[in-house]
C-alpha positions as CSV (number, residue, x, y, z in Angstrom):
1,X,-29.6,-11.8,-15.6
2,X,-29.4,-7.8,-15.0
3,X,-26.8,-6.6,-12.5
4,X,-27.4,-5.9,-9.0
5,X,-27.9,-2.3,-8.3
6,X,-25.7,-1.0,-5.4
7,X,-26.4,2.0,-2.9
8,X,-24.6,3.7,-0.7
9,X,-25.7,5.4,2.7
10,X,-23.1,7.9,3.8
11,X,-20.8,9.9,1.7
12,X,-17.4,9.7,4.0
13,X,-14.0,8.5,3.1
14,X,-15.0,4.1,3.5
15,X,-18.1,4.8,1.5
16,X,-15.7,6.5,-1.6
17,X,-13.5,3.2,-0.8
18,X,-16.8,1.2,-1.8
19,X,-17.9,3.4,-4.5
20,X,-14.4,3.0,-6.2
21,X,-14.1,-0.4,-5.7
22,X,-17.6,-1.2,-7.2
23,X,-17.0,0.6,-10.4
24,X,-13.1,-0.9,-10.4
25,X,-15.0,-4.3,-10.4
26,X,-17.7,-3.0,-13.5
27,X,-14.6,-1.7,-15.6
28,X,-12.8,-5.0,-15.0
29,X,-15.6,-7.0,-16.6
30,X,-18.0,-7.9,-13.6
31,X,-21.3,-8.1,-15.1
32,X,-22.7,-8.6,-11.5
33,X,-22.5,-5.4,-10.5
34,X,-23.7,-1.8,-10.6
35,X,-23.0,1.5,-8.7
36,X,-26.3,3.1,-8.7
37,X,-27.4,5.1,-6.1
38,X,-25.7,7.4,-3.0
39,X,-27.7,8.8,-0.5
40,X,-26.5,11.7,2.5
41,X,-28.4,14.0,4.8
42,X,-26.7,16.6,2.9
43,X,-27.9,16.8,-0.8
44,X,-24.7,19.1,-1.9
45,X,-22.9,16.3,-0.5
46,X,-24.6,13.4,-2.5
47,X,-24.4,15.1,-5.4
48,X,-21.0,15.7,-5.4
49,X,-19.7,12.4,-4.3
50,X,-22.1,11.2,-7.8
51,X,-20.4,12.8,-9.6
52,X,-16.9,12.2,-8.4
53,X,-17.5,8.2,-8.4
54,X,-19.7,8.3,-11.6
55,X,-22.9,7.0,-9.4
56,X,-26.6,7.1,-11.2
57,X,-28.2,8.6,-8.6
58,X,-28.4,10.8,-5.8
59,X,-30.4,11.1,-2.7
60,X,-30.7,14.0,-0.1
61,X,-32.2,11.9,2.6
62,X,-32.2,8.2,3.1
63,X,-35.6,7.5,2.6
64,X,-35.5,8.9,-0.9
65,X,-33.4,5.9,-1.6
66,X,-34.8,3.2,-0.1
67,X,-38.0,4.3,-1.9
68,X,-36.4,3.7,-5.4
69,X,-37.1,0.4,-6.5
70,X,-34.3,0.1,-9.0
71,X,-31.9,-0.4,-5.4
72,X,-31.1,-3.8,-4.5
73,X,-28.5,-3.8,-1.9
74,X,-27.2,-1.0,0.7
75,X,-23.7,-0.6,1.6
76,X,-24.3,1.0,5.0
77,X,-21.4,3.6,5.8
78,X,-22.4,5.1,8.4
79,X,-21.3,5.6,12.1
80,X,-21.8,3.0,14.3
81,X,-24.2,4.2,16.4
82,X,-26.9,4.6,13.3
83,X,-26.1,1.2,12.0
84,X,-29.1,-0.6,13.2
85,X,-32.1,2.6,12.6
86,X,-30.4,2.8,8.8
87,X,-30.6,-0.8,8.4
88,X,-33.6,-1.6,9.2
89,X,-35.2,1.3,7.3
90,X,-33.4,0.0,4.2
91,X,-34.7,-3.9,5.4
92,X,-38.3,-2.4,6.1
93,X,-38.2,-1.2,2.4
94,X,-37.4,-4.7,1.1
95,X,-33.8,-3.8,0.3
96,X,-30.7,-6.3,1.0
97,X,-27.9,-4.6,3.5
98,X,-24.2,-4.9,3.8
99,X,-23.6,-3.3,6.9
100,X,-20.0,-2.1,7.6
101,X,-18.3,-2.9,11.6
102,X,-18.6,-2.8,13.8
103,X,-22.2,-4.1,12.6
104,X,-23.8,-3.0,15.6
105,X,-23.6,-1.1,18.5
106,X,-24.1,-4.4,20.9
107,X,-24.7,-7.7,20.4
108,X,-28.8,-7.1,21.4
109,X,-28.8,-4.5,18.7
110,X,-27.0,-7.3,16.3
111,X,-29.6,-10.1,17.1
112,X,-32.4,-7.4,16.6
113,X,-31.5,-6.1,13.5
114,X,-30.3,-9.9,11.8
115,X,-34.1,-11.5,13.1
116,X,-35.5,-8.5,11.5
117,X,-33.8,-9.2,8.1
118,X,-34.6,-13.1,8.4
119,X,-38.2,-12.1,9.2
120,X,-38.0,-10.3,5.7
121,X,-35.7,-13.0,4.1
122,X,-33.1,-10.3,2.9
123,X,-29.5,-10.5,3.3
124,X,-28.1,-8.9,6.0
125,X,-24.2,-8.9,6.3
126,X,-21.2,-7.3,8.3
127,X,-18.7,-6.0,5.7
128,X,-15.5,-6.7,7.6
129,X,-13.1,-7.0,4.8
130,X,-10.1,-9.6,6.4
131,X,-13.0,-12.2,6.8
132,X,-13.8,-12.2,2.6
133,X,-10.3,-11.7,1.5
134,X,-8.6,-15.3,0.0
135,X,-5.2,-14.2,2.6
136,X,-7.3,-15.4,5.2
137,X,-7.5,-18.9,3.8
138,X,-3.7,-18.2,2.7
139,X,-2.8,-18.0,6.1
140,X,-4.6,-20.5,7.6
141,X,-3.5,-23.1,5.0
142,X,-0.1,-22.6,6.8
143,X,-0.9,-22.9,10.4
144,X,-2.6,-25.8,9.4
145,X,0.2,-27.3,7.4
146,X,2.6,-27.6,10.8
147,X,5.3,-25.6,9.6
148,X,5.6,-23.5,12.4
149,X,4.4,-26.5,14.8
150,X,1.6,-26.1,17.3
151,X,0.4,-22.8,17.5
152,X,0.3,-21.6,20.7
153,X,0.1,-17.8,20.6
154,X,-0.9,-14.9,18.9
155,X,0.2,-11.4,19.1
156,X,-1.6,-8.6,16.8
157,X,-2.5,-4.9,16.8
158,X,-3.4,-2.2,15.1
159,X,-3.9,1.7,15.6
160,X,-4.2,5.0,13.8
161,X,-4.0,8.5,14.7
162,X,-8.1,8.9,14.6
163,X,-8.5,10.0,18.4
164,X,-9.5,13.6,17.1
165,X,-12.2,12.4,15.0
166,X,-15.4,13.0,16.3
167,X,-16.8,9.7,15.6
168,X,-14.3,8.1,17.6
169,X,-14.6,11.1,20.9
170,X,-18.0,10.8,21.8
171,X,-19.9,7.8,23.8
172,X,-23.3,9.0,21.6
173,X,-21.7,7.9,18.0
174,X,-20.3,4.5,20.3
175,X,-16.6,6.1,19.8
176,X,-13.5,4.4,21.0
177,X,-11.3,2.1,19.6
178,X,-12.7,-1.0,20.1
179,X,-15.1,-0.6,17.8
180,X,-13.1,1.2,15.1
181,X,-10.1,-0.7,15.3
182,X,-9.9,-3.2,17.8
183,X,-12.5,-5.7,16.5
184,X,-10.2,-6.4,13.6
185,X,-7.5,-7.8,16.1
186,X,-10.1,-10.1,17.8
187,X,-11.3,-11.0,14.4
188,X,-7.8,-11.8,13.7
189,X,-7.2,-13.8,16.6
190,X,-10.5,-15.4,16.1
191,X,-9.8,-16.6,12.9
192,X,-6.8,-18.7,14.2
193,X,-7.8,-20.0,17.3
194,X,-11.9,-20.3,17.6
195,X,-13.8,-18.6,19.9
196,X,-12.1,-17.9,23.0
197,X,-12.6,-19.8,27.2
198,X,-11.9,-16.3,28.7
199,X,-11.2,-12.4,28.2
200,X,-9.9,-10.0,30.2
201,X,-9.2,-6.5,29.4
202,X,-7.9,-2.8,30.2
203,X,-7.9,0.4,28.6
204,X,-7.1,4.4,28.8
205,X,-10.2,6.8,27.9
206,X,-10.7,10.0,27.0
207,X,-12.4,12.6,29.6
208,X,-15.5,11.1,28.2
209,X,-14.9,8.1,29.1
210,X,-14.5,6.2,25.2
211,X,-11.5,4.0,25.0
212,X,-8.5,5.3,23.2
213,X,-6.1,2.5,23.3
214,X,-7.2,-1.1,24.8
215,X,-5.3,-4.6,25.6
216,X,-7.5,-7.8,24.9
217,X,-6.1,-11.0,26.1
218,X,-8.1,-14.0,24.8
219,X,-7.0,-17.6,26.4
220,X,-8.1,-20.9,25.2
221,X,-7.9,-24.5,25.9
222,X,-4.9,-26.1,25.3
223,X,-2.2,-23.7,26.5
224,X,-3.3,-20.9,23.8
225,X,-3.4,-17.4,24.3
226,X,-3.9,-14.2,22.3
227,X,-2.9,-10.8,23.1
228,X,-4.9,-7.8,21.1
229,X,-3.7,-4.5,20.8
230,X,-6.0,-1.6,19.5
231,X,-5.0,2.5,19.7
232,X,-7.1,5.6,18.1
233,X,-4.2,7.7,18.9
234,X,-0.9,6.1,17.8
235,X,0.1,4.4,14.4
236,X,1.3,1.1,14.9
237,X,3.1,-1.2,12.9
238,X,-0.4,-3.6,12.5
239,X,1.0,-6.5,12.3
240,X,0.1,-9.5,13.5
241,X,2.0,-13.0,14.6
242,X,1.4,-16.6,15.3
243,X,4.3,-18.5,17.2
244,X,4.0,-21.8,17.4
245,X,6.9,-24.4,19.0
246,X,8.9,-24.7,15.3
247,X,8.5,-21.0,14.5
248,X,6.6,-18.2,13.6
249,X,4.2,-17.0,11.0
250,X,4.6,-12.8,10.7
251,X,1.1,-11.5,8.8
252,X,1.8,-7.8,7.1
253,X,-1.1,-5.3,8.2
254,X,-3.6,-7.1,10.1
255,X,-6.4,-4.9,8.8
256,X,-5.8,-5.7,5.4
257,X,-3.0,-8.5,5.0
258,X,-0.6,-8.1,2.2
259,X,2.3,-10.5,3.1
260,X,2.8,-13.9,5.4
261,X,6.7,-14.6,6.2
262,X,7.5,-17.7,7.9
263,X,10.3,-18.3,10.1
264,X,12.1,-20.6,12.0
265,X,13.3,-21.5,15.3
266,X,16.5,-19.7,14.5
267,X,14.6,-16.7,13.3
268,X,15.8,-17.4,9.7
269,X,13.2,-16.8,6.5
270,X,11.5,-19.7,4.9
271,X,8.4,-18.7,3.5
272,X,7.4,-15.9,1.8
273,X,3.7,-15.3,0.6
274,X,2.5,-12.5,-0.7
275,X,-1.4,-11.2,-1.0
276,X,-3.1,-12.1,-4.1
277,X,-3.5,-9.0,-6.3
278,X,-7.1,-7.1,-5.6
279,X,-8.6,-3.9,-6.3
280,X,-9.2,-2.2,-2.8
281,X,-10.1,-5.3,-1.2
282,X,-13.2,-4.8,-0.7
283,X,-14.2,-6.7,-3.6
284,X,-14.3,-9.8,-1.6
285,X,-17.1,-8.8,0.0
286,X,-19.2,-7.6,-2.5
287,X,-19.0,-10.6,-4.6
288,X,-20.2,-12.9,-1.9
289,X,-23.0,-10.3,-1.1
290,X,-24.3,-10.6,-4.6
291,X,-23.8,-14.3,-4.7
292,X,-26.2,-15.0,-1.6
293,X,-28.8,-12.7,-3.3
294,X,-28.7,-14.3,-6.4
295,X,-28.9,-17.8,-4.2
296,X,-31.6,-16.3,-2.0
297,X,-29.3,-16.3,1.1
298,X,-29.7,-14.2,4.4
299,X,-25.9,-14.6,5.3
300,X,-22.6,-14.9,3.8
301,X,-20.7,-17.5,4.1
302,X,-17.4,-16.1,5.5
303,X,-19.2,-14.2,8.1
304,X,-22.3,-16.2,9.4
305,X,-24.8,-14.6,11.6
306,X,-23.6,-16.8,14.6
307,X,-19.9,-15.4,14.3
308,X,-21.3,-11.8,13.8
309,X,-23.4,-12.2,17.2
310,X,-20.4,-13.7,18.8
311,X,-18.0,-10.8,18.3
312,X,-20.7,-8.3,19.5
313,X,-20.7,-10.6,22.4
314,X,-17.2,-10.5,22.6
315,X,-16.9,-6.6,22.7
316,X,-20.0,-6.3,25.2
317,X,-17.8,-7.9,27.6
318,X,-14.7,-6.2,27.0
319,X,-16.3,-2.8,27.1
320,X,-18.1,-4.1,30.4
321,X,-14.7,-5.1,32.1
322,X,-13.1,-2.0,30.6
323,X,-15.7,0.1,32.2
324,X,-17.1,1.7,28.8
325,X,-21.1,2.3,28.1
326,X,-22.6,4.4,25.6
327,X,-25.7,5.8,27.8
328,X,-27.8,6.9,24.8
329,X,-27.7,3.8,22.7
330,X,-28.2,1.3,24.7
């Protein structure tokens, strides 16, 4: 069984991230696997991001890619706001995707662009890395254990010093942190406690009106709550924590967990649990992508079309309350 060739659309700093990690996984013995193709607006660009990352081929459009047969699946690396065109023209040309969050700008353009891959029976996935990685089993094997008791609330966050980028400025390329950064701390909360009863939410923008930092509180039956944090113009400590009545459950970097620590009423250390050793992490991802295609699936396992939707929903709403629109994209 040959290897599934790989491309990648976009040549930025998430798509290198890829690029390495797919040859890391080639050089480590996966079989499955091959880093074939990059494609940019900007030939100079392709064709020095080839050669830095070893890739087969280059592309100085996206078309020219899609149109080689010999391309089985898309990474699409991208900004937001081109997610769905670039998606479906890779779809359209009978070429799986792995599309990058957030996977869409809205949850109309997500239902849009996952009914047009079904329609074509291709895989179309959303390559947030926390939901592939075996830590999120790891720490969910704890909660559920009752060492920390009933959990009852979450606190997470997570923020860089991004806010100059341009990606993240302007309403056009759906900037703001939400997007960017703050749909890992829902996903994180999400992946504890379910889908939330309510949200409510609050933010500070930029003079053009994209959300630099934003508060997400998500309550749940039973007494639950979960308080979200997201900045794209202060580093924070991205950490996230689960309290429950017979302690606490502290996860190391929320975006890509590296360590649980588990303590007790008294605040005293009793578990320790570090992350599996990976790659980049992004390995995770790309295995279960290959694995679907092989299998002839149109969605991963650890991130189901339904739950993909959902956290599109999720963010229209925020945005909504927070007062946030991107005018020429939706």
């Amino acid at each position: 069984m040959r290897a599934i060739n790989i491309g990648i659309i976009g040549a930025g700093r998430i798509a290198g991230t890829m690029a390495d990690t797919i040859r890391r996984m080639k050089a480590a013995g996966n079989k499955d696997v091959e880093l074939y193709g990059i494609a940019s607006r900007c030939g100079d660009r392709a064709m020095a991001f080839a050669a830095k990352y070893e890739v087969k081929q280059w592309y100085g459009s996206y078309e020219a890619m899609v149109q080689d047969p010999a391309i089985d699946l898309v990474y699409i690396a991208v900004p937001h706001s081109h997610h769905l065109a670039t998606s479906k023209l890779c779809l359209a040309s009978g070429k799986h995707v792995l599309v990058e969050k957030a996977f869409t700008v809205n949850a109309a353009q997500a239902r849009d662009l996952i009914h047009f891959g079904r329609e074509r029976d291709l895989l179309v996935a959303e390559a947030i890395w926390t939901r592939y990685q075996p830590m999120r089993r790891m720490i969910l094997d704890v909660v559920e254990s009752g060492l920390i008791g009933e959990p009852k609330m979450i606190m997470c966050n997570l923020g860089y010093s991004i806010g100059w980028k341009e990606r993240i400025q302007k309403p056009e390329l759906a900037g703001g942190a939400l997007l960017d950064v703050g749909v890992y701390t829902l996903n994180f909360a999400e992946m504890i406690f379910g889908r939330p009863d309510r949200v409510s939410a609050s933010c500070m923008k930029n003079e053009r009106g994209v959300d630099l930092t934003g508060t997400y509180i998500l309550d749940y039956e039973n007494d639950r709550q979960a308080v979200c944090c997201s900045s794209a113009v202060c580093a924070t400590d991205r950490t996230g924590y689960i309290y429950g009545g017979e302690g606490y459950i502290e996860v190391e970097n929320i975006n890509n967990p590296q360590r649980l620590r588990v303590f007790d009423p008294s605040y005293q250390l009793i578990r320790e649990m570090p992350c599996p050793k990976q790659l980049t992490g992004y390995e995770y991802e790309v295995k279960e992508a290959v694995e679907c295609i092989r299998d002839g699936r149109v969605e991963c396992y650890s991130m189901p079309h339904t739950e993909t939707i959902h956290i599109m929903e999720l963010m229209d709403e925020i945005r909504q309350q927070m007062g946030v629109h991107y005018p020429t994209l939706e």
